[in-house]
C-alpha positions in Angstrom: 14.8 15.4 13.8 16.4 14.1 16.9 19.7 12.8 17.3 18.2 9.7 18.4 16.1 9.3 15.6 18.8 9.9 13.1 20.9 7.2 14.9 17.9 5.0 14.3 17.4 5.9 10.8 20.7 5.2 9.8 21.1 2.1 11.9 17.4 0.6 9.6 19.2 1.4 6.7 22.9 0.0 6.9 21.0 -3.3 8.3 18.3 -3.5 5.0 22.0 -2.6 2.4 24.0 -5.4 4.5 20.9 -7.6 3.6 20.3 -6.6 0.1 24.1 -7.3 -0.8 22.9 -11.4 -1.5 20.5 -12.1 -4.3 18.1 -14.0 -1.4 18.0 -10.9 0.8 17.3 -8.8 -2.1 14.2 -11.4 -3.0 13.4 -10.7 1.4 13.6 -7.1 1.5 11.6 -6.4 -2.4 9.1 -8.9 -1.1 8.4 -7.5 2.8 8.3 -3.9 1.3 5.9 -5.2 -0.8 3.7 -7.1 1.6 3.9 -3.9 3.5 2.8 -1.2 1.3 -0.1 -3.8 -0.1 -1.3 -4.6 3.1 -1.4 -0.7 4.2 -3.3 0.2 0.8 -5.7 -2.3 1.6 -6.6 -1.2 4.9 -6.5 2.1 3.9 -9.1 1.4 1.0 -11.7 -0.8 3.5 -10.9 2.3 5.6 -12.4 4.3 2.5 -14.9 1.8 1.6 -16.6 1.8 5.5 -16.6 5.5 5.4 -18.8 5.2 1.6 -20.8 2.8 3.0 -21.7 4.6 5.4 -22.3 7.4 3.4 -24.7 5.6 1.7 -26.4 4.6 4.5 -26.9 7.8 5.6 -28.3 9.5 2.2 -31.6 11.1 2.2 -32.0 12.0 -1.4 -31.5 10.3 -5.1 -28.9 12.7 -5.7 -26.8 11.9 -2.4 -27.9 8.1 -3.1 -25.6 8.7 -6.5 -23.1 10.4 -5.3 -22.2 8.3 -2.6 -22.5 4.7 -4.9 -20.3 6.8 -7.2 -17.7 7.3 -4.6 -18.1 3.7 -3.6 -17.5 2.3 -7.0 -14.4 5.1 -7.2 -12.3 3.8 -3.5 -13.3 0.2 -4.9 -11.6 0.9 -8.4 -8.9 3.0 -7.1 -7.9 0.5 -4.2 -7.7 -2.3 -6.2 -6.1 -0.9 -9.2 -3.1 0.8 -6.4 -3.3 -2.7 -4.9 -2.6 -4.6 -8.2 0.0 -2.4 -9.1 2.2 -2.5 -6.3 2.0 -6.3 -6.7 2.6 -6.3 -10.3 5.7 -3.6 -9.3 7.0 -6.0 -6.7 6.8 -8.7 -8.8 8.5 -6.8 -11.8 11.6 -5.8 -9.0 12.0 -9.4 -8.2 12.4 -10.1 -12.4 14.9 -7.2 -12.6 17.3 -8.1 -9.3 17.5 -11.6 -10.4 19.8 -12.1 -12.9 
């Protein structure tokens, strides 16, 4: 790790604790982290979801036809079960900082 880097790192992190001290920047910072992570997941799953597709475009036999609907059904399930429960995480920090 550069020096630089570490400077940075530690410079991100005394900012988000100065923030996090009031009970309104702890709501900002649970609920940008949040945002974040969901928003990444989900593009990460369509990400998934184009590269099934396309698999299933691209199937020549029953048995590829299956395997790639099966792997379609399992980013669709899997995305939106990791997207639901970072929500329903955020949402259950928010409870817990609030007093």
């Amino acid at each position: 790790m550069r020096l630089s880097t570490l400077v940075f790192t530690v410079l991100v992190l005394g900012t988000i604790m100065g923030i996090v001290r009031d009970e309104v920047g702890r709501v900002a910072v649970i609920v940008f982290f949040t945002g974040l992570s969901t928003c990444v997941a989900g593009v990460g799953s369509i990400m998934a979801l184009f590269q099934t597709v396309g698999a299933l475009g691209e199937a020549q036999t029953i048995g590829d036809h299956v395997e790639a609907l099966a792997s379609t059904i399992l980013v669709l399930t899997v995305g939106s079960s990791l997207m639901l429960g970072l929500l329903f995480g955020g949402g259950l920090l928010l409870r817990w900082s609030i007093p």
